[in-house]
BATORNU-226440 format. One line per field, with one value per atom (N, C-alpha, C): residue in three letters; atom name; residue number from 1; x, y, z. Coordinates in pm, 1 decimal, padded with zeros to 6 digits, m for minus. Atoms other than C-alpha are relative to their C-alpha. Layout:
! BATORNU-226440
code <- (ALA,...)
site <- (CA,...)
pos <- (NUM,...)
c1 <- (X,...)
c2 <- (Y,...)
c3 <- (Z,...)
This chain:
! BATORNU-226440
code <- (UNK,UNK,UNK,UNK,UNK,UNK,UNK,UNK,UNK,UNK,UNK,UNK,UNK,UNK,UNK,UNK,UNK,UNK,UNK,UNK,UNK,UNK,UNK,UNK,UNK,UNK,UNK,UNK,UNK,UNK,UNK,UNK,UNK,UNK,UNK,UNK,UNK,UNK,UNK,UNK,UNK,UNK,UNK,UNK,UNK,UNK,UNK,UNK,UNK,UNK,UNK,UNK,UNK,UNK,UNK,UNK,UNK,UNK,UNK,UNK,UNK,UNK,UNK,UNK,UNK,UNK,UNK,UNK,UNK,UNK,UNK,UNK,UNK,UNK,UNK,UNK,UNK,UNK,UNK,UNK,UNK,UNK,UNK,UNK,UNK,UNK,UNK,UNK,UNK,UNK,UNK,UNK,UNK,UNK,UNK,UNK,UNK,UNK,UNK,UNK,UNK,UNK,UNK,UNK,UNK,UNK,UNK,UNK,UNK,UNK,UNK,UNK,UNK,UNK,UNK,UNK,UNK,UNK,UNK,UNK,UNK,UNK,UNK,UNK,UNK,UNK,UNK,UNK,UNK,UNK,UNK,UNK,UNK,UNK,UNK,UNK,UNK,UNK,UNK,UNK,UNK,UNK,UNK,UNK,UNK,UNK,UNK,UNK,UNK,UNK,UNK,UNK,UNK,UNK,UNK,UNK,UNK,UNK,UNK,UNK,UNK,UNK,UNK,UNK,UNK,UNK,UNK,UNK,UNK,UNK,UNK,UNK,UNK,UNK,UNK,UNK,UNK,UNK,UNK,UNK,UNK,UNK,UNK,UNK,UNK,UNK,UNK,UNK,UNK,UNK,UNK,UNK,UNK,UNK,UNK,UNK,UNK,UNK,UNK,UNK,UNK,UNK,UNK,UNK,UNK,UNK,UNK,UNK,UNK,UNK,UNK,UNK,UNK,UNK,UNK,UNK,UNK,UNK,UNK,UNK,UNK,UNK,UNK,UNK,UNK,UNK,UNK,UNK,UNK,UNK,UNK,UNK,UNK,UNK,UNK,UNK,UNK,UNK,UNK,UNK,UNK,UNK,UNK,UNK,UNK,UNK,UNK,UNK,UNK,UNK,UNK,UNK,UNK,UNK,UNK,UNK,UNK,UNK,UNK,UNK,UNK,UNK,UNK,UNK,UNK,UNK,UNK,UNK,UNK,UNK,UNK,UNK,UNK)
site <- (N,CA,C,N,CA,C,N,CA,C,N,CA,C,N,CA,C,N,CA,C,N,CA,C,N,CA,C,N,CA,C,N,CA,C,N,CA,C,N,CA,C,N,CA,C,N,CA,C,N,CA,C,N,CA,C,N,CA,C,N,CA,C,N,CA,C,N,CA,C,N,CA,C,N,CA,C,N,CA,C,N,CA,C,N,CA,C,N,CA,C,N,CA,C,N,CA,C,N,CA,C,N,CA,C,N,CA,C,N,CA,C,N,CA,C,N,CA,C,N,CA,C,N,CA,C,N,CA,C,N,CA,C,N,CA,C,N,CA,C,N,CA,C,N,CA,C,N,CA,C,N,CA,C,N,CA,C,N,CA,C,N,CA,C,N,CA,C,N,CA,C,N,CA,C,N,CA,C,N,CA,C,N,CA,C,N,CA,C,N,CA,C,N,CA,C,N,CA,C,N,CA,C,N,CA,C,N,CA,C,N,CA,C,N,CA,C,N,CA,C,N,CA,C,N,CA,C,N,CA,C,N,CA,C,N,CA,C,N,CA,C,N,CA,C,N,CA,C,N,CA,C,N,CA,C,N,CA,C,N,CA,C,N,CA,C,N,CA,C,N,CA,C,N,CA,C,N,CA,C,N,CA,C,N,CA,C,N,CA,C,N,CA,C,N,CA,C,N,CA,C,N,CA,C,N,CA,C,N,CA,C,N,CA,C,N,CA,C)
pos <- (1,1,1,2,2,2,3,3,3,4,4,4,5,5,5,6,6,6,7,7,7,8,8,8,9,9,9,10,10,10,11,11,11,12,12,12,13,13,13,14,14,14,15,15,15,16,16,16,17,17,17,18,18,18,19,19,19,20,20,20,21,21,21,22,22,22,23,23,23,24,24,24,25,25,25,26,26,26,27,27,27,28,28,28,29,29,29,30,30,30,31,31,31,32,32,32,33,33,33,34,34,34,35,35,35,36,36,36,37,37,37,38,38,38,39,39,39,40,40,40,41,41,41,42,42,42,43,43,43,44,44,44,45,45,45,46,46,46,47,47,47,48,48,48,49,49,49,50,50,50,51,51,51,52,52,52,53,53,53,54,54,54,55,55,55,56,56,56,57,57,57,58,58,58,59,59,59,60,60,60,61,61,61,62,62,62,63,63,63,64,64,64,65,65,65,66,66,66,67,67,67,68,68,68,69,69,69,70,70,70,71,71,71,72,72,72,73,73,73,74,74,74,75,75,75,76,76,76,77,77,77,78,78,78,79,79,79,80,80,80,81,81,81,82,82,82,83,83,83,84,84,84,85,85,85,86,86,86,87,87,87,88,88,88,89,89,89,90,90,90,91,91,91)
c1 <- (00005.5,10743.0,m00078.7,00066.4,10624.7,m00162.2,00137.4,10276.6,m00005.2,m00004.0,10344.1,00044.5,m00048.8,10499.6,m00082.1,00123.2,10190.3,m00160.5,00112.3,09966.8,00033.4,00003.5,10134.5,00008.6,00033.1,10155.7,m00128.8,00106.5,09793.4,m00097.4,00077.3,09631.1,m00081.7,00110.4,09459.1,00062.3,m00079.9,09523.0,00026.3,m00038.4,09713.3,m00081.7,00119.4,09398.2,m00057.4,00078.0,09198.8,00065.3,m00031.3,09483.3,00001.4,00006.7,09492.9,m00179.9,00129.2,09108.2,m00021.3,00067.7,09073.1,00067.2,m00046.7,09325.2,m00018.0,00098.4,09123.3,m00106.8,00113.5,08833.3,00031.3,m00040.2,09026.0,m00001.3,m00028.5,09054.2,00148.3,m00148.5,09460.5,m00005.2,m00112.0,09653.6,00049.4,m00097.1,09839.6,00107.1,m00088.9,10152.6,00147.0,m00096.3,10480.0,00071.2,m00076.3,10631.1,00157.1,m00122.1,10997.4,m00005.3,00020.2,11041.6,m00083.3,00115.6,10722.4,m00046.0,00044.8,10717.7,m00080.1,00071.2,10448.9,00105.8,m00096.4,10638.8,m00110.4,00103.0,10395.3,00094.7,m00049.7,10455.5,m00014.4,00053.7,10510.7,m00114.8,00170.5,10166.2,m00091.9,00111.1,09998.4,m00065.2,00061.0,09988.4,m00085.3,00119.2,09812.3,m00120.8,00122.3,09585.6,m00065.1,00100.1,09470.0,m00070.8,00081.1,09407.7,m00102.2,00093.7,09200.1,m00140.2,00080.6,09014.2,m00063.5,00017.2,08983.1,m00106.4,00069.4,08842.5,m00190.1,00117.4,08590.7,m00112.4,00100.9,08424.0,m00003.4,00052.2,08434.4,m00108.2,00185.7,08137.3,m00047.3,00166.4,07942.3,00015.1,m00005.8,08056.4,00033.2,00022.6,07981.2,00130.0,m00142.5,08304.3,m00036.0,00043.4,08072.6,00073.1,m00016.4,08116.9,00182.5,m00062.6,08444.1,00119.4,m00090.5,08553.0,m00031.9,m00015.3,08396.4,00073.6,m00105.7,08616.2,00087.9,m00121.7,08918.1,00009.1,m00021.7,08841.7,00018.2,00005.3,08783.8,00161.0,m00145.3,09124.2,00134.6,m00140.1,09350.4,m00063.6,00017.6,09174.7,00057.4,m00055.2,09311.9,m00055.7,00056.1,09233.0,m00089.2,00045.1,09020.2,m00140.0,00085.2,08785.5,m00028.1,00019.5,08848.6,m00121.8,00165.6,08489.6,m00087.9,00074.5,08344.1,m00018.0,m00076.0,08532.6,m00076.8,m00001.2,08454.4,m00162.1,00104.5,08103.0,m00040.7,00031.6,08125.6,m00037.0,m00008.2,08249.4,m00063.5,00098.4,08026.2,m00108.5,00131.6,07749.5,00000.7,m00063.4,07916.5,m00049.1,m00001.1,07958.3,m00141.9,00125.6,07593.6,m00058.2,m00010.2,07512.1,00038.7,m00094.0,07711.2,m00069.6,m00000.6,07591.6,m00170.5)
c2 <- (m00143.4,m00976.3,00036.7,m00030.0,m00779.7,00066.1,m00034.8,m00691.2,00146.5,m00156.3,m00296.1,m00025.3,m00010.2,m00387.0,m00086.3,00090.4,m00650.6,00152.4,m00125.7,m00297.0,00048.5,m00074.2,m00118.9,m00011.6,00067.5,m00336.2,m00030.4,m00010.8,m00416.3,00088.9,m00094.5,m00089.1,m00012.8,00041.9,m00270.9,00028.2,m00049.8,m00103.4,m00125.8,00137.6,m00315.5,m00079.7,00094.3,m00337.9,m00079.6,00081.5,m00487.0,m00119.6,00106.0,m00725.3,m00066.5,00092.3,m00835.7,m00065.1,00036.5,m00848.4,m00150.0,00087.3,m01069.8,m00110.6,00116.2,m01317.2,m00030.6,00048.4,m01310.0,m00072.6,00040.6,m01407.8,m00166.3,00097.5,m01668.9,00019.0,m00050.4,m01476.1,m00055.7,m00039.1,m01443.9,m00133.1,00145.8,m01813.7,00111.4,m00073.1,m01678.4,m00003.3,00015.9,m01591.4,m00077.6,00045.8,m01709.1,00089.0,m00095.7,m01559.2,00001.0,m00013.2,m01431.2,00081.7,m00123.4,m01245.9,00083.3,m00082.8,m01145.7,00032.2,m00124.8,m00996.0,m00099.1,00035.3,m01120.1,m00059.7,00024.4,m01304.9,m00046.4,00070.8,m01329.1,m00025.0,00064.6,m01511.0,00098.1,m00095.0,m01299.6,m00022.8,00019.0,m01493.3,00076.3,m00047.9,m01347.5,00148.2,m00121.6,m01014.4,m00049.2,00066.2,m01260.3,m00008.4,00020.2,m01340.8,00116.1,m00128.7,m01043.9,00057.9,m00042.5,m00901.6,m00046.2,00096.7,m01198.6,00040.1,m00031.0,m01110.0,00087.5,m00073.0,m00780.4,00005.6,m00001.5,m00858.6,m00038.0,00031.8,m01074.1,00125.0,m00108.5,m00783.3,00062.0,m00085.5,m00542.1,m00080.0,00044.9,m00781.7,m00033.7,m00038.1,m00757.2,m00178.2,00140.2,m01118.2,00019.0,m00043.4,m01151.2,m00030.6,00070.5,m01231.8,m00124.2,00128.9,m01527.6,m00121.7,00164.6,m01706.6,00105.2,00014.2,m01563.7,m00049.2,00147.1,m01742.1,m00089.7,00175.0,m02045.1,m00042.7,00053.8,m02004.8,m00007.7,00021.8,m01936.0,m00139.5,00099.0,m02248.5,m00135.9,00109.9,m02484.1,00042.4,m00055.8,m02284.4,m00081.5,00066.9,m02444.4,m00145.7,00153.7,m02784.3,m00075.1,00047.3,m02793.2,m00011.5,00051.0,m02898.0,m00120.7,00116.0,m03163.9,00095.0,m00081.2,m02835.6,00117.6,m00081.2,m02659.9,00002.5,00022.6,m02772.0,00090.5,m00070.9,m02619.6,00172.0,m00140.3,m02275.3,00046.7,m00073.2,m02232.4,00048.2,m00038.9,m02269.3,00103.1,m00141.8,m02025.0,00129.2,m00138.6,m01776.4,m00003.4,00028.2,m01876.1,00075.2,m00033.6,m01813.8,00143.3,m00110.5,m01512.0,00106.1,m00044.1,m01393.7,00046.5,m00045.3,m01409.7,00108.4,m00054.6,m01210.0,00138.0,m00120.1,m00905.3,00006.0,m00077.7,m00898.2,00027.3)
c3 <- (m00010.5,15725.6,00125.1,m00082.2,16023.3,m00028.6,00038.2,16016.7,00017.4,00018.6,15995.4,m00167.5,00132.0,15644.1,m00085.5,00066.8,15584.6,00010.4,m00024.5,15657.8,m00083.8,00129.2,15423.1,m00138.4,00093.8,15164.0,m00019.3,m00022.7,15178.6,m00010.7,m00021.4,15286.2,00097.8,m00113.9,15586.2,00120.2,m00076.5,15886.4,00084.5,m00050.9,16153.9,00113.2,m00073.2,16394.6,m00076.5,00086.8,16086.0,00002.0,00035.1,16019.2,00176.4,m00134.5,16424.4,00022.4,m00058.5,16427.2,m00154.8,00103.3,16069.7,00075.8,m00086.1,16297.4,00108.0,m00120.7,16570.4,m00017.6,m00003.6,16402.3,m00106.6,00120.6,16146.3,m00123.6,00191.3,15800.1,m00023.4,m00009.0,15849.7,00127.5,m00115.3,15996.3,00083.4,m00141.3,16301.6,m00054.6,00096.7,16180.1,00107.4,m00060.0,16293.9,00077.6,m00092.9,16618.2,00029.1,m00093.4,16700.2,00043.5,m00120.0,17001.1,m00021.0,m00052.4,17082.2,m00152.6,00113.6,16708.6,m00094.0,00066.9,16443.4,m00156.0,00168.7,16110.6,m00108.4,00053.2,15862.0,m00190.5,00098.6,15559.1,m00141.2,00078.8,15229.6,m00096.5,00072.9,15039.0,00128.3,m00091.6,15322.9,m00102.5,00022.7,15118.9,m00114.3,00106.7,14819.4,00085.0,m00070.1,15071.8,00045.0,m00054.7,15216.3,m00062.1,00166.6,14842.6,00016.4,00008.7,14829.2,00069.1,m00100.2,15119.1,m00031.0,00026.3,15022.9,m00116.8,00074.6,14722.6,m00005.9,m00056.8,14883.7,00074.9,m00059.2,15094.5,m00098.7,00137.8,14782.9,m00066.2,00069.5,14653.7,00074.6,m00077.6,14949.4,00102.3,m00087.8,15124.4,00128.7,m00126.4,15456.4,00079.2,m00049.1,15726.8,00004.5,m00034.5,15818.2,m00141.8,00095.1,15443.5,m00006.0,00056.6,15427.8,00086.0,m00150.2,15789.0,m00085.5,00066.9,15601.1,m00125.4,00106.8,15276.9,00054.7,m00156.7,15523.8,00022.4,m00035.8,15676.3,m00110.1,00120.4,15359.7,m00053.5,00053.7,15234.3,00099.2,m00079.6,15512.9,m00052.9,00027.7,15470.5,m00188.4,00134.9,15077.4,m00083.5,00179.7,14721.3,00064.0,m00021.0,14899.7,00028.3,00010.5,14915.1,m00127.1,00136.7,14605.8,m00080.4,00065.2,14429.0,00086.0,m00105.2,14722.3,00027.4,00020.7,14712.3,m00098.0,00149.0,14355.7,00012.4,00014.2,14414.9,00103.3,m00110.1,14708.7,m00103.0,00090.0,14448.5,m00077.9,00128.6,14176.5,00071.8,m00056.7,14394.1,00050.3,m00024.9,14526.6,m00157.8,00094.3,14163.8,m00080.8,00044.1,14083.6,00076.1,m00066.2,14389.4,m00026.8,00047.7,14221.6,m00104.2,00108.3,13926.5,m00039.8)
């Protein structure tokens, strides 16, 4: 999907979604001609994201879940305790 239809699905405007893939929130998506193709889990992900800042998580840990997130289930233990720790944090 083009990233005008990943904005409105979402609610994140389309500078937010160019700046979270500048900084590594959002993989780069797949290009034809010139145009952005982003994958349709992207709009799971962004939720995701989303959700993350609604409890107060910084971009910093949520570049470092990002990054543990491409590396796989070979980081999942790791994740959880992000959010665990996250989760206390909130409440």
């Amino acid at each position: 999907m083009k990233i005008g239809k990943l904005s409105e699905l979402t609610g994140l405007s389309i500078d937010t979604l160019l700046y979270y893939e500048k900084i590594g929130l959002i993989d780069r998506p797949f290009r034809q001609g010139g145009q952005r193709l982003y994958d349709p889990d992207a709009v799971r992900w962004v939720d995701f994201l989303k959700a993350l800042k609604a409890t107060g998580m910084s971009l910093e840990d949520m570049k470092r879940y990002a990054l543990m997130r491409r590396k796989g289930n070979a980081t999942a233990a790791n994740r959880r305790i992000m959010l665990e720790a996250q989760h206390k944090l909130v409440l």
